[in-house]
N, C-alpha and C positions, 0 to 999 in steps of 0.2 A: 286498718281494720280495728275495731273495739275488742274489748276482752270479752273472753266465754264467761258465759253465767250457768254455773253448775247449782240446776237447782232441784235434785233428785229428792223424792219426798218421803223414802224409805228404801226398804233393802226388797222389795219384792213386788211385782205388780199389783198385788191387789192395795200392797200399801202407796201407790203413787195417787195424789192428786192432781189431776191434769187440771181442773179449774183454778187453784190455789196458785200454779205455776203460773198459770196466764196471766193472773191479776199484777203479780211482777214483770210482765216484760211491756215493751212500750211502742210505739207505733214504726219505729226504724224501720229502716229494710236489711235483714240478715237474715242467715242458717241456722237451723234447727237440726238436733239429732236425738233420735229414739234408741234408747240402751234398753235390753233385756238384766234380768236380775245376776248372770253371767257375763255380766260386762260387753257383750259381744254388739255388736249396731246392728239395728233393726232396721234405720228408715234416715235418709237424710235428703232436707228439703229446701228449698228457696223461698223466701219471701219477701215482698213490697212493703208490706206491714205486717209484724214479726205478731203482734198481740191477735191481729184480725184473721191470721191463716193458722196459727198455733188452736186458736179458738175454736174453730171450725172444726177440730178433732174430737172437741170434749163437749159437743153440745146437742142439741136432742132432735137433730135432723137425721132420715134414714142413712145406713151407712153398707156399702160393699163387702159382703165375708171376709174377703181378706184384709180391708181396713179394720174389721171388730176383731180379726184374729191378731192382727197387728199389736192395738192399742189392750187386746188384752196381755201382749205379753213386757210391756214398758213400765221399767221399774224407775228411770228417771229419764231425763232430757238436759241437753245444751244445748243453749244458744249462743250465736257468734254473732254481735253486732255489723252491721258495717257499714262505710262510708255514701256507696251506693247502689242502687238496685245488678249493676254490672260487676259489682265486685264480690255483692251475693251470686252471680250468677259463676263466675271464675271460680268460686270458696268452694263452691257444691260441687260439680264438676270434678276439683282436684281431690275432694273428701269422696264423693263415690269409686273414684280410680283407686284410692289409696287404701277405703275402709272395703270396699264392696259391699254395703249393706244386705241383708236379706231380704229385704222386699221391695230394692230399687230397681228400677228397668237398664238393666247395663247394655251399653251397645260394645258390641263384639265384634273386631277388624283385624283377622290375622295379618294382614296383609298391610304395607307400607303402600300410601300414596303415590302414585308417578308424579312427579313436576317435570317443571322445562326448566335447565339450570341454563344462565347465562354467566360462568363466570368473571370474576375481577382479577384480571394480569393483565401482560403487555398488550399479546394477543389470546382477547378473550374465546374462549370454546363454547358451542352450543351442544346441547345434547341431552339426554332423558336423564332422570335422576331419582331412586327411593332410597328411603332409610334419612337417618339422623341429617340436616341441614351443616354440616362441619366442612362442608369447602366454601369459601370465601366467594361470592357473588351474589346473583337472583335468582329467587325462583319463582315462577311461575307459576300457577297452579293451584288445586291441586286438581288433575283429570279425573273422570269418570274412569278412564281404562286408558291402558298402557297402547290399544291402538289408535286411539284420539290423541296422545304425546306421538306417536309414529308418523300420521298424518300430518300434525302442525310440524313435525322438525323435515318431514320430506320438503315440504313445502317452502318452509324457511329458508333450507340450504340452495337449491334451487331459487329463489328470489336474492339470495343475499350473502351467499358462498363463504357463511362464515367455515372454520375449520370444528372436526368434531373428533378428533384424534386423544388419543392421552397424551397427558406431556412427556412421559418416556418415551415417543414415539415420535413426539414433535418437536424432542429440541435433539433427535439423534439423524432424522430426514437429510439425504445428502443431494438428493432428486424430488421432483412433484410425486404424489401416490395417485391413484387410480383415479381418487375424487375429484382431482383437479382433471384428469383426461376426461371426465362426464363433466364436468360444468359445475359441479355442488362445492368448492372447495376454490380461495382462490390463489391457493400455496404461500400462505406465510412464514412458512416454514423454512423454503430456501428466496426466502424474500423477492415472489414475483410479484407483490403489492402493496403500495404504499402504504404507508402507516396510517397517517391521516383517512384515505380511503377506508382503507380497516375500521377504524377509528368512525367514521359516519355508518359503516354499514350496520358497526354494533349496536350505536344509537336508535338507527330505522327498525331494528329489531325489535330491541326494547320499546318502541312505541305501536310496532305490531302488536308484542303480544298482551299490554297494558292497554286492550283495545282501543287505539288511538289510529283507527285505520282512516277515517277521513283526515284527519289533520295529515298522517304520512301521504295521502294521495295531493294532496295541495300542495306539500313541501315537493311534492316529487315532481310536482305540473309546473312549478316555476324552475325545479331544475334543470328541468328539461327547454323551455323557454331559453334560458340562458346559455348552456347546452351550444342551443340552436342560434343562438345570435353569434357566437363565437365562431362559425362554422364547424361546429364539432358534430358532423351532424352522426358520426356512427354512436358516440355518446347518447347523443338525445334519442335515436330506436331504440337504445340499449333500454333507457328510461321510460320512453311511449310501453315497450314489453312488458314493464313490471309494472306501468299504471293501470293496463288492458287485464293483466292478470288479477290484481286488486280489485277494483273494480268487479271483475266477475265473480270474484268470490263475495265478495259484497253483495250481489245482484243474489245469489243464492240463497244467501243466509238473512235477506232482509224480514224481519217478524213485526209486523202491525205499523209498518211503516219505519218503523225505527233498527238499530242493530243493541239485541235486548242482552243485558246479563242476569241470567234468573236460573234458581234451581226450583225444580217442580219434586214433588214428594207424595210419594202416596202407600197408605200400608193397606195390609192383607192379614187377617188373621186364621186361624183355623187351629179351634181349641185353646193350649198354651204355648205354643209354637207362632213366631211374629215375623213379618217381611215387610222392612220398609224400602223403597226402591227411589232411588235417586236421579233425574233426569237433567242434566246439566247445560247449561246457554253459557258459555261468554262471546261479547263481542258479537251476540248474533252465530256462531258457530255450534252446532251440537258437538260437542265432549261427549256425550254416552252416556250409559248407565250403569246402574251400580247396583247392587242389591246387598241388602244387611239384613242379620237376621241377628235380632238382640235378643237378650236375655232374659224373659221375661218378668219370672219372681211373681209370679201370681196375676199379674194386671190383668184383667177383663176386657178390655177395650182399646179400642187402636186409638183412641184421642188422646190416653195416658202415655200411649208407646211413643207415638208423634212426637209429645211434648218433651219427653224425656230423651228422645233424638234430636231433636231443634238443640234444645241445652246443649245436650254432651257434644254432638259433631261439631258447631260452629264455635265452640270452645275452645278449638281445633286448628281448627279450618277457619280461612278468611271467608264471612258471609257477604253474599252477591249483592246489592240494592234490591232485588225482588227477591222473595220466594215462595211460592203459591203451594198452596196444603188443600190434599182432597179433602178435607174434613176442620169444622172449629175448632180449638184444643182452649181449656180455660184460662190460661195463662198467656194468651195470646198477647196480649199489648202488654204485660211486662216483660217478655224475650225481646218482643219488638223495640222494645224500649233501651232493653241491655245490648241487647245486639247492636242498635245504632251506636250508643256510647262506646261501645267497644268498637266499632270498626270507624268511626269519627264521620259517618256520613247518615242518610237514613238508609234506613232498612225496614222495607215492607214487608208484613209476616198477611196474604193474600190467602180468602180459605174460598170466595163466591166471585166466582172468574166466568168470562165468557169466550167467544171468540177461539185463533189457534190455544190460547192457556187451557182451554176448554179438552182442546182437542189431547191437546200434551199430557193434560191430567188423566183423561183415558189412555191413553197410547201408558201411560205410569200408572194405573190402576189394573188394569191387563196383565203384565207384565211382571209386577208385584204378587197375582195371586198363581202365576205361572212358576214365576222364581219360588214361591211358595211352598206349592207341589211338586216339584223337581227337589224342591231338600227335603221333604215328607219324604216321600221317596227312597233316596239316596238314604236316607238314617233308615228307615225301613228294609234297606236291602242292606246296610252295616249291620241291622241288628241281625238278621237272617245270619249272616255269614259267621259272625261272632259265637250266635247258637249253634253252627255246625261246627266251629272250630272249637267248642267246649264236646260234640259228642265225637266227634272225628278224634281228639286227644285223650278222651273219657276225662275231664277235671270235671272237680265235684261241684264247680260253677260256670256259670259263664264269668269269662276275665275280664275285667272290668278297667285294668292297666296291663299294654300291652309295651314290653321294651325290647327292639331289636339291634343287634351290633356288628358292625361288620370293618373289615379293613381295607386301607386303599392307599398305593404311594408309587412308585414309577422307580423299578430296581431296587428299593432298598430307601431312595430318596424320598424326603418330608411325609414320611410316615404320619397317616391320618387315622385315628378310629370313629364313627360316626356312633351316637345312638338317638333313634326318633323312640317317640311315647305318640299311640295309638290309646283312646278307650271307646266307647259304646259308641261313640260320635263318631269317629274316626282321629285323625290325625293332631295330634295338641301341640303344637310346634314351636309354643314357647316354653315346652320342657324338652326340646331336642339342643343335646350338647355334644361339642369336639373335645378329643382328647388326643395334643401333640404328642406323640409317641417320640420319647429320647431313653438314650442310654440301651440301646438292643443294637443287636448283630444287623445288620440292613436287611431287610428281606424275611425276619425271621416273624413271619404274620404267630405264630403258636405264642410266640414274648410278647407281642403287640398287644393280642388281645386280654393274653391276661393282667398288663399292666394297665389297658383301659377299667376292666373289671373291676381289677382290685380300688384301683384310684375310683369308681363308680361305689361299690358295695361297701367298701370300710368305710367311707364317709356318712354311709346310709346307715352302718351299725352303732360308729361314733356318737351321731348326732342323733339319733332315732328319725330317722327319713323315712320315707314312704320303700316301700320294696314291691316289684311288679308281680300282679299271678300268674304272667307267664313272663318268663325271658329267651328268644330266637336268637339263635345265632347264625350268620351266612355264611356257612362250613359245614366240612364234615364231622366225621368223630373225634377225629387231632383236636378243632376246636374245641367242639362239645365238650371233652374232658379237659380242656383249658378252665369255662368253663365252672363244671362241674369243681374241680380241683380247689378252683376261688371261694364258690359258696360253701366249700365243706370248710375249709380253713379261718372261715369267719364264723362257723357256726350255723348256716342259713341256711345249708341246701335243703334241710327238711319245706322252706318254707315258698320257696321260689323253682317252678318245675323249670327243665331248663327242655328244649326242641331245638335241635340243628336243622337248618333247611341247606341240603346237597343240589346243589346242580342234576337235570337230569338227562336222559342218554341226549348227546349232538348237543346241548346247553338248552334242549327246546325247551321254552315255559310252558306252563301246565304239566312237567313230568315231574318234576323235584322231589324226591324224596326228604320224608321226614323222620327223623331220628329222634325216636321219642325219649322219654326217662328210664325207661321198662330195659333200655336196649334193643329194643323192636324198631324195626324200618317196616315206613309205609310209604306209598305210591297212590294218592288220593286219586289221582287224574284229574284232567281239567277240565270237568263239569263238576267238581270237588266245591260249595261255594266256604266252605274252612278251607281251602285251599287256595282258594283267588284271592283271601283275606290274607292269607301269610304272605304270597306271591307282592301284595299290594305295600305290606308293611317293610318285606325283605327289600325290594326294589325301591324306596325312597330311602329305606335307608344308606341303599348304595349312590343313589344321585348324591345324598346329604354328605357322606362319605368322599365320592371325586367331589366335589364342588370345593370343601377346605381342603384338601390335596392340591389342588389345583392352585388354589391361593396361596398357600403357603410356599409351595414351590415354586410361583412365580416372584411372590416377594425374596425369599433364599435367593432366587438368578438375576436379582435386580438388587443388589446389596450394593456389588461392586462395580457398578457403573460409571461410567466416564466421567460425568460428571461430578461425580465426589472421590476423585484423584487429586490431587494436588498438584497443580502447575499446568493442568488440561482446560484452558480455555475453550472458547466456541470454535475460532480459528482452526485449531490443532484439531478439537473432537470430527469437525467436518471430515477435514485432512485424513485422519484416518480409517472411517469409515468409508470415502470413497475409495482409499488406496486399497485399501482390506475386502470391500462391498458390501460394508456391514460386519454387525458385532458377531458375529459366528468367525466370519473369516479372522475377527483382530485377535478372538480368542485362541484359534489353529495356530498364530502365530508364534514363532519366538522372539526373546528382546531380542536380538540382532538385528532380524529381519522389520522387524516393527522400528528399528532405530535408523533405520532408511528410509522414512517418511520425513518429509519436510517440515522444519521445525520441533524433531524427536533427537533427542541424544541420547547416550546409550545408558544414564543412569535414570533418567524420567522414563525410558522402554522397561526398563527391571521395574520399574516400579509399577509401570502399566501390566507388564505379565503377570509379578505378585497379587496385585488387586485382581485383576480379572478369574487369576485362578484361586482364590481365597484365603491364599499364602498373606502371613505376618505383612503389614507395608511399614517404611520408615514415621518419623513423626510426621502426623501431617501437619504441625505446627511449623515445622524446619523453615527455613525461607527457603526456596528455586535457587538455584544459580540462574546468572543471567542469560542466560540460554533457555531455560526453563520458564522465566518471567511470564503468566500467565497475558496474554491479550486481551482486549475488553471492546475491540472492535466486534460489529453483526456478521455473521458468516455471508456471504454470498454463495449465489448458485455459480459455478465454474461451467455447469454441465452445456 
């Protein structure tokens, strides 16, 4: 990419020459960015030719309120050369993520993508997958919705019995699991299938879901041929079944003669609130749909929203060879243009379609101004409830940051404190954080949460952080004057009211009392709607709460597993899992008892009891005695 040209024309908008600026830039394709006279980013933009779209800002053609609100408040501009139109497009993209402009159309996805991970090991796993790409494989994807990944992995396993197990799970199997009793699974575990076999069935996968479904039916019709010339004939049904099954899903999914991959798009607007809805094909297969609701920053028009979703999503996201738009967007053949460079094939950007596209673009226009109104809505009934939870509380506003905290851990064990951040909208869930609770008595939730607090509020005081106008706690008054106790000793209770929410009679929801700042308990009831709103915030904060409990505690009981012992091969871990029936029983054990398993002596069992019970282990560097010498043979099923 080129260097930025900082060519700001003075210290304040009225002193910027926008024409003067333009005469310096040159016909490139790069990004532009609009600075107010506080430094802050106004506006960041792409262009094919950097001179001819800069231009178009400062010249005497009519212009949109909030383009003249814009360019009145631009005290200079940068521009970023670059190499080409696609790498303007990636530049913008990574600068709206990073700047968030004031008047750029942001697209808003709390939510991580589902893929289909195919990983890379011996025997690979299939199975669904979100969040960050850090396990070694494929992925697939990405779906419209988490039951379009359900669908294809039913389906897959059933046609191709790969395994979908964890590897904690699958390198400790001493027998087949259930999956293998229904047919979806076809136990490589305790090695009932050859590798090789494995080994094709992964590939036929991979060219499933790379839609490559005719090529797999032809590979699969002469497998079957051959098959059958061998006299293998249960083989070749085996084969006939899964090409009748193909096939019919094919027959299903065929669109205009062909098996199409297209995403179909269409938005919805109503005032400054925007719905763009996503309708997804591969392979000829509907994925689903998807609905996004960006940000708008002023825009007027759904063609500006369109475009500035085209950019941002497939910036992203791998874009399809087709993708049809209810509507022109101006920039239509430079995306189309960036888009193909970036994905090294073409990519059609389709707005006057006829035929099923026709029909899909309504079935996406529908559904868009439905998804629409269903968050109109929903923010309409947040705001309601937010106002009663300001008069139900008596504060002198409605709260506008909501932070609630609660505790969760099993006896005393991997003590977790959760806190979610709610405001007008509802739920902000990338300011929801864990805090591993160490250093307290086990069990003692009154230390827990004050040590969340304190580690939550002094950072807040340190740094000058944000502070919520109201903070929930899910407890009683023990809490509450936890606490209470935290914000007086940093100075802040004047500034942050604190509300306990108590369980109510029988645990039923809708009773809960609320323990206000006054000392006053209240019983709102539940036609209460400040009550359904606390109920809504206190209850994810408890999912948010077990869910890293949970995790954390499973990783603490998976520390010291068999496999990172020293001198415990495959051979031996088999051995005593089935001797034992599994890691519960090896654990009940003692070394004595454990050293009368086949191929255990009785200083490799101490060292198994140590590790399993979290006790000191010797060096694991030591060498085995020869008795010990780890094995490097594949376990077999004995069973």
């Amino acid at each position: 990419m080129g260097r930025p040209y900082n060519m700001g024309m003075g210290d304040s908008a009225a002193g910027f020459d926008g024409k003067a600026f333009v005469r310096g830039l040159g016909t490139q394709p790069g990004v532009y960015r609009m600075y107010a006279a506080d430094d802050s980013v106004l506006y960041v933009g792409k262009a094919g030719e950097l001179k001819k779209r800069v231009a178009s800002y400062f010249n005497a053609a009519p212009k949109s309120p909030r383009t003249l609100a814009m360019l009145g408040q631009v005290a200079r501009m940068e521009v970023t050369v670059t190499r080409t139109e696609t790498e303007a497009l990636l530049l913008e993209n990574q600068l709206i993520k990073s700047l968030r402009p004031r008047y750029n159309v942001l697209l808003r996805d709390d939510k991580s993508y589902p893929f289909v991970l195919l990983t890379s090991e011996d025997w690979p796993r299939l199975a669904m997958h979100r969040g960050p790409r850090a396990i070694p494989g494929r992925y697939f994807g990405p779906y419209a919705s988490v039951g379009a990944v359900r669908d294809t992995l039913n389906l897959l396993h059933k046609l191709f019995k790969l395994r979908s197990c964890e590897d904690s799970v699958f390198r400790n199997r001493s027998r087949p699991c259930l999956q293998y009793q229904i047919g979806r699974c076809s136990a490589p575990c305790v090695g009932l299938v050859d590798p090789a076999a494995y080994a094709e069935s992964v590939r036929r996968v991979a060219m499933f879901l790379d839609g490559r479904s005719d090529e797999l039916s032809g590979e699969l019709e002469r497998a079957m041929t051959a098959a059958s010339d061998a006299l293998d004939f249960e083989e070749a049904a085996r084969i006939r079944d899964l090409i009748a099954t193909i096939r019919k899903l094919q027959a299903r999914q065929y669109i205009e003669g062909r098996a199409a991959d297209l995403d179909v798009l269409a938005c919805a607007m109503d005032g400054s609130a925007a719905c763009v809805l996503l309708l997804a094909f591969r392979d000829g297969r509907n994925l689903g749909t998807r609905a996004f609701f960006p940000k708008t920053n002023g825009a007027e028009n759904c063609e500006e929203i369109l475009s500035a979703f085209v950019s941002q999503y497939y910036a992203e996201q791998p874009a399809p060879p087709e993708i049809v738009l209810d509507r022109d967007i101006d920039d239509r053949e430079l995306l189309q243009q960036a888009l193909s460079e970036a994905a090294g094939k073409r990519v059609q950007l389709k707005c006057n379609v006829r035929g099923d596209r026709a029909g899909y673009l309504d079935l996406a226009s529908r559904n868009a101004e439905l998804a629409l109104a269903a968050e109109l809505g929903s923010q309409a009934t947040q705001r309601a409830r937010v106002e009663s939870l300001q008069q139900l509380l008596g504060l002198s506003g409605a709260p506008q940051r909501i932070e609630c905290y609660d505790i969760s851990h099993t006896m005393g064990e991997a003590t977790v404190a959760s806190q979610v951040v709610f405001d007008e909208k509802g739920p902000v869930r990338a300011q929801y954080r864990r805090y591993n609770i160490t250093g307290i008595e086990p069990g003692d939730d009154y230390a827990a949460m004050r040590q969340a607090l304190e580690r939550r509020f002094r950072r807040a005081v340190d740094e000058g952080g944000v502070l919520p106008d109201l903070l929930l706690i899910d407890g009683g008054a023990g809490q509450v004057a936890q606490a209470n106790a935290v914000l007086a000793d940093l100075g802040i209770a004047e500034r942050v009211p604190v509300v306990g929410v108590a369980k109510g009679e029988a645990r039923r929801a809708g009773h809960e009392a609320l323990l206000l700042p006054d000392g006053r308990e209240i019983r709102p009831g539940p036609d209460s709607p400040g009550l359904q709103l606390v109920q809504q915030v206190r209850d994810e904060s408890h999912r948010f709460a077990i869910t890293g409990h949970r995790g954390r505690r499973a990783k603490a009981r998976n520390t010291s597993r068999l496999e990172d012992i020293p001198g415990i091969g495959p051979r031996r871990r088999a051995n005593l899992l089935r001797h034992f029936g599994g890691l519960g029983g090896l654990r009940a054990a003692g070394a004595e008892e454990i050293a009368r398993v086949e191929g255990i002596n009785l200083p490799l069992a101490e060292r198994i009891w140590a590790s399993l019970h979290g006790m000191a282990q010797p060096d694991a560097a030591a060498a085995p005695t020869a008795a010990e010498t780890p094995r490097t043979d594949t376990p077999r099923n004995d069973a």
